[in-house]
N, C-alpha and C positions, 0 to 999 in steps of 0.2 A: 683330589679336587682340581677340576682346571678353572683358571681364573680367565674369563674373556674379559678382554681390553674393548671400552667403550668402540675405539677406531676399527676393530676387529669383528663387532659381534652380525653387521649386516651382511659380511663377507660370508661368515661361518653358518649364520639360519640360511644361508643360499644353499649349501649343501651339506648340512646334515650328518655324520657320522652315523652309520646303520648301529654302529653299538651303543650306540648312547638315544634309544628312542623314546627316553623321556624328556622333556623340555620344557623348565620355566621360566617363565616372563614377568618380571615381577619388577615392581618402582613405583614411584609418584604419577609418571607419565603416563595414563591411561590411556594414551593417542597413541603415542609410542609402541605401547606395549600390544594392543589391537593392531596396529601397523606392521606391526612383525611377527606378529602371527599369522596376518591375511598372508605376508609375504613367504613367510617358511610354507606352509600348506600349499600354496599355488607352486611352487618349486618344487617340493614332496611329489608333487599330481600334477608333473609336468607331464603333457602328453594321454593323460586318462582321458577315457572316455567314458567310466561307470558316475553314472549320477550321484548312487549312495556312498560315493568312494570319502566323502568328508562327511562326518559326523559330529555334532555339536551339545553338550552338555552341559547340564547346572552341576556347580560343586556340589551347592547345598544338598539336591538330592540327590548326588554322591556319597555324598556322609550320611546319608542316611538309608545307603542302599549299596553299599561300599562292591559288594559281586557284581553291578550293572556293567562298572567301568573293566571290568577283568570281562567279562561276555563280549565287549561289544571291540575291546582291544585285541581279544586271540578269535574272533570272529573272521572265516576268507572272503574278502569281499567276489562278491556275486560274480565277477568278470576276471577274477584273477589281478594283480597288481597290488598296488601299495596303494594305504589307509590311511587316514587323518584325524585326530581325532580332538575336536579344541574345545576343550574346558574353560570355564568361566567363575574360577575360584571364588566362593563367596563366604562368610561368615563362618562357616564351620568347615572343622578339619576332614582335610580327607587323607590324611598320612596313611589309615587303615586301607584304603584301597589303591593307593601310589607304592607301597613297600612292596605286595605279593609281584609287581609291574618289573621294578628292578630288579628284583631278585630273578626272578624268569623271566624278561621279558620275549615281548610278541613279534613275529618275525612280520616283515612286510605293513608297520603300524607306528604312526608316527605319532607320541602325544605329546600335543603342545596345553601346557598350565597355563591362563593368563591371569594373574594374581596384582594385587596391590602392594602396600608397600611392603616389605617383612623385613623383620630382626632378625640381623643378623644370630647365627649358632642357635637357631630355634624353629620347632615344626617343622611347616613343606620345606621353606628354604635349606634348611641343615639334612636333612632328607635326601633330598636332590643333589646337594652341592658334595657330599659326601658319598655320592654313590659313584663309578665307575661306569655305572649305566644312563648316567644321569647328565643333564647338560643344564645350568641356571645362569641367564644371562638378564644384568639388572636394564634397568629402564628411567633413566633421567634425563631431566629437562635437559632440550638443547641448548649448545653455547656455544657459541663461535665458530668454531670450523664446521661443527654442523649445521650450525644456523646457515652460512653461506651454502653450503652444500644444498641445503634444501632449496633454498631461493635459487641456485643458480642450477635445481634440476627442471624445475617449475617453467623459469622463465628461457632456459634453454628451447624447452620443450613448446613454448608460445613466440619461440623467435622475437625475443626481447632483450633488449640491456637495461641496463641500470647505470643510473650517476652515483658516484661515488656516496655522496649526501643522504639520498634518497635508501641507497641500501642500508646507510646507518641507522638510519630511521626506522626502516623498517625491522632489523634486526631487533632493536631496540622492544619490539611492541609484538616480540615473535618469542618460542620458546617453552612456554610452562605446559603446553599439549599440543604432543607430533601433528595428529591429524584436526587440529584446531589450528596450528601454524600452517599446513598446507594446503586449508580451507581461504583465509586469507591470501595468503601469495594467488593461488585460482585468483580467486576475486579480481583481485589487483590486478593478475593477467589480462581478466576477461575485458576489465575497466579499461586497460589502455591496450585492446588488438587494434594491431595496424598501424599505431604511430612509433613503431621501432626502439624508443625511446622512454623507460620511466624515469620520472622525475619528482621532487621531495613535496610539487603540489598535487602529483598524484597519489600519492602516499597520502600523504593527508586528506582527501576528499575522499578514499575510500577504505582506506584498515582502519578495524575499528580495534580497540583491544583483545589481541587474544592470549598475549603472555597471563600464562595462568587462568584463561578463562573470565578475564577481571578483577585479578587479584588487587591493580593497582590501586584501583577505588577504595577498597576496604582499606590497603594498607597508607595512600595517600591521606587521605582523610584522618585513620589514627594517629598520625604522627602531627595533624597538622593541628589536633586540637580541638574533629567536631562529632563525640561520641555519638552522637544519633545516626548521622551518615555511614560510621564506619561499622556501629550496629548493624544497620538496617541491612549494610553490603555485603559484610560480613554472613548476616543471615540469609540471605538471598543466595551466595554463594552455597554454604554449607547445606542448603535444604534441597539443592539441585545435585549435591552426590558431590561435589566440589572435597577432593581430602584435606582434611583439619593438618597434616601432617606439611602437607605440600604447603598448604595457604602459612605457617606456621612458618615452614621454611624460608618461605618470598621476604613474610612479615623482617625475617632476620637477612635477609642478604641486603635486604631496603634500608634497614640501621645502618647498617657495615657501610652503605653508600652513602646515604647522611652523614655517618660518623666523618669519613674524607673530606665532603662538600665543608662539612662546620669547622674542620680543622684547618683547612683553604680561610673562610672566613674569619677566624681566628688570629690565623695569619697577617692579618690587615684586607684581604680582599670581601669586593662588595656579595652581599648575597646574590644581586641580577647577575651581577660578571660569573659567577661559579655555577649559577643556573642556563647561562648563556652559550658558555662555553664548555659545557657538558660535553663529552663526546662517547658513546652515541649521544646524540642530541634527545635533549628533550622533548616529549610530545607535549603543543600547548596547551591544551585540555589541563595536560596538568604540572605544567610549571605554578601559579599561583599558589598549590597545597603543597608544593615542596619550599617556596619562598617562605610559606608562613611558619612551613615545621623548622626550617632553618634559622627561622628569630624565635624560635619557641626554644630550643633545644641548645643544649653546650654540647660540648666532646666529652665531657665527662657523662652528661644525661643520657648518649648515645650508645655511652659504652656498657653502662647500668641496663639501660634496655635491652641490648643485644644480649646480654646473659639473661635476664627476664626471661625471655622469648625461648633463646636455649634451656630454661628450665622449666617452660612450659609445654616445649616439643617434644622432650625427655617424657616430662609425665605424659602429656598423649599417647606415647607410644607402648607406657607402660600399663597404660587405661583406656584400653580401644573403646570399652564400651561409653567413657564420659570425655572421648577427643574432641568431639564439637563444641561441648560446654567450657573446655579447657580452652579453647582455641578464638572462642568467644570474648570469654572474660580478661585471654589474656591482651588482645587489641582493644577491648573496651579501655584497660588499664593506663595501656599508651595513650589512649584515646583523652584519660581524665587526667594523667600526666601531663602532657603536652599542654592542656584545655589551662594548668592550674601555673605552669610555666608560662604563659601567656600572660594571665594577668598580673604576677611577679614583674613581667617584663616593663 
């Protein structure tokens, strides 16, 4: 098994090992993981000129048709050259038609999995990752060096700077989906061609949330104490394809950052001051529902919930088919938590 290094894996889908031509994409990041797919294939099919040379399938009716995918991989495309081949992993297993793949695979056929999130040492993933012929590189949210990497290809590319502030901001509000953060930064671009310069009022007047697609709503809200909001967001999220695993995850890195802020507070310092001087900065939208979850909540109640949460992400992932409902109850939880610390308070 080779293990690709996050800092390593864009290099590596640029060009491919011919002996390793299966390839899976797999993670939280659904932007991401589409993002490097488009970009391995157009590399693959540098310089083709056959139209039918990229070919696109459903997992589903892979599994249920498992010889398609072996047809259409040792298939010589009509002009000669190399082949692409991008699946679009869905609810059922296609290990039955990925094994005969590795075991022989296809000369001149490049297939790329694009998959969600998987367990580790189990199905496609252990499949792939075990094979020789096989190449599985994960997919998660950006964070830091990526995050600037992104913004500063975006706005390289629109002959833009940025003020130090203003990228904080932005990073900040960037993240839970590749090509959902990239849609943004555009934006932003488009919003300020021509005057050289962004700044933290242009950030504000035009990114709207895309860390996580909106995660912050749902998880803002549960921690601050207002079950019907973080309901309603919650569900709105989840009904649009939004992963229970991912929203689950935020849900938990968002404790973790609470847990710091209340332990600041604790300390002797004010909530505004630990809200103010947040770095990255807060977006104000939603400084108010962190102030409030911060007088709701001790360091202890923080720390109770972030295993909550961990042992609700656990069971999601051990209960694919009841993760939304897991992922539901477990922010409503916070939600009637927070609500009943509130009036304690």
């Amino acid at each position: 098994m080779v293990a690709v290094k996050p800092n390593e894996a864009d290099t590596l889908l640029g060009r491919i090992d011919p002996a390793r031509p299966v390839v899976l994409l797999f993670g939280p990041d659904a932007g991401l993981v589409a993002e490097r797919a488009a970009k391995a294939a157009a590399a693959a099919l540098s310089g083709s000129t056959d139209p039918f040379a990229l070919v696109r399938l459903d997992g589903d009716a892979i599994s249920a048709d498992p010889a398609r995918l072996a047809d259409e991989a040792y298939t010589i495309g009509m002009f000669g050259g190399r082949r692409v081949i991008r699946v679009r992993v869905g609810g059922r297993s296609i290990t039955a038609a990925i094994e005969p793949l590795l075991a022989s695979p296809p000369v001149d056929t490049l297939i790329l999995l694009e998959a969600g999130d998987l367990k580790r040492g189990q199905g496609l993933r252990e499949l792939v990752e075990r094979s020789p012929r096989g190449l599985a590189v994960a997919c998660y949210a950006d964070a830091g060096r990526d995050l600037d990497r992104l913004i500063d290809e975006e706005l390289r590319a629109a002959d833009l700077a940025i003020d130090r502030e203003a990228r904080e901001l932005l990073a900040a509000h960037l993240g839970g989906d590749r090509l959902a953060s990239r849609g943004e930064v555009k934006k932003l671009a488009l919003y300020a061609h021509g005057q050289g310069r962004i700044t933290v009022e242009d950030v504000e007047a035009i990114v709207g949330d895309a860390s996580a697609t909106g995660f912050d709503e749902a998880i803002d809200t549960a921690f601050a104490g207002d079950a019907a909001a973080a309901d309603e967001a919650a569900a709105r999220l989840l009904s649009a394809g939004t992963s229970p695993q991912g929203l689950l995850a935020a849900a938990i890195r968002a404790a973790v950052q609470l847990h710091r802020w209340r332990i600041a507070v604790e300390g002797g310092a004010s909530v505004r001051t630990v809200v103010e001087n947040s770095r990255p900065p807060i977006h104000f939208r939603r400084k108010p529902l962190i102030e409030r979850a911060l007088d709701a909540w001790s360091a202890d109640g923080l720390s109770a919930a972030v295993i909550d949460l961990g042992t609700a992400a656990a069971d999601a992932r051990k209960q694919a088919a009841l993760a939304d409902l897991i992922c539901s109850r477990a922010l409503l939880s916070i939600a009637t938590s927070a609500a009943r610390r509130r009036r304690r308070a």
